[in-house]
C-alpha positions in Angstrom: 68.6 41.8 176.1 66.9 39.1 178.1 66.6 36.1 175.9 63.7 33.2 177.3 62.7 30.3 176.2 59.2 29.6 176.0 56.4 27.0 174.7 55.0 28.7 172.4 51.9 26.1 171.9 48.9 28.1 170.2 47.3 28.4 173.7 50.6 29.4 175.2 49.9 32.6 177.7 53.1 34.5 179.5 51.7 36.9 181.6 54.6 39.6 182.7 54.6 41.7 185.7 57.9 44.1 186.1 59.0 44.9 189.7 59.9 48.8 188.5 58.5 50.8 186.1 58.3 49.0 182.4 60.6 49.7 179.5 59.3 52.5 177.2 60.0 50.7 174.1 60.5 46.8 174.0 60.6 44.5 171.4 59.6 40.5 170.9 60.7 37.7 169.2 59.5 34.7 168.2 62.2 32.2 166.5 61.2 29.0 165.8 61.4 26.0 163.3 57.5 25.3 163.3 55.6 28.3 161.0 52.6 27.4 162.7 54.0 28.9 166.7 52.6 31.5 168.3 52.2 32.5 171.8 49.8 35.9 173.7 51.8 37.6 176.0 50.1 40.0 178.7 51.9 43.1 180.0 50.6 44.4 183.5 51.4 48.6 183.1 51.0 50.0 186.4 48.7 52.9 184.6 46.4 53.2 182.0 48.3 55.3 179.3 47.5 54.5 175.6 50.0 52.2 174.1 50.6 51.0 170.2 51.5 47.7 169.3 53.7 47.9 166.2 54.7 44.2 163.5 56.2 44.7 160.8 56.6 48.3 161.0 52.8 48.6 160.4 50.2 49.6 164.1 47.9 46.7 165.0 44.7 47.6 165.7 43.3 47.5 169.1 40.8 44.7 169.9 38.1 43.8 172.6 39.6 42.3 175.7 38.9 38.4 175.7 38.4 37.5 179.2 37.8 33.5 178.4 42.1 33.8 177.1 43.2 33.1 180.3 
């Protein structure tokens, strides 16, 4: 486990880069005392294999790539 803090401001963007090959599975959290935080995180993958994002044990569906969320 690597625990970070973060500002997680509605416009908050964490890209993350890994110096090896990513983790097969990984899992975020978000814990805070305002209902209303959120935060995108960006995941450089050194290939381009399908992947699934999974909350709340249900798949989210994939979406067009916003190139103005930088």
């Amino acid at each position: 486990m690597f625990p970070v803090i973060v500002h997680a401001t509605d416009a908050s963007i964490y890209d993350l880069e890994f110096t090896g090959s990513p983790a097969k599975k990984m899992r975020f959290k978000l814990i805070s005392q305002d209902a209303g935080s959120k935060m995108t995180v960006r995941i450089k993958y050194p290939s381009a294999e399908s992947r699934a994002i999974v909350k709340d044990n249900e798949i989210v569906e994939m979406n067009a790539w916003d190139e103005s969320a930088r």
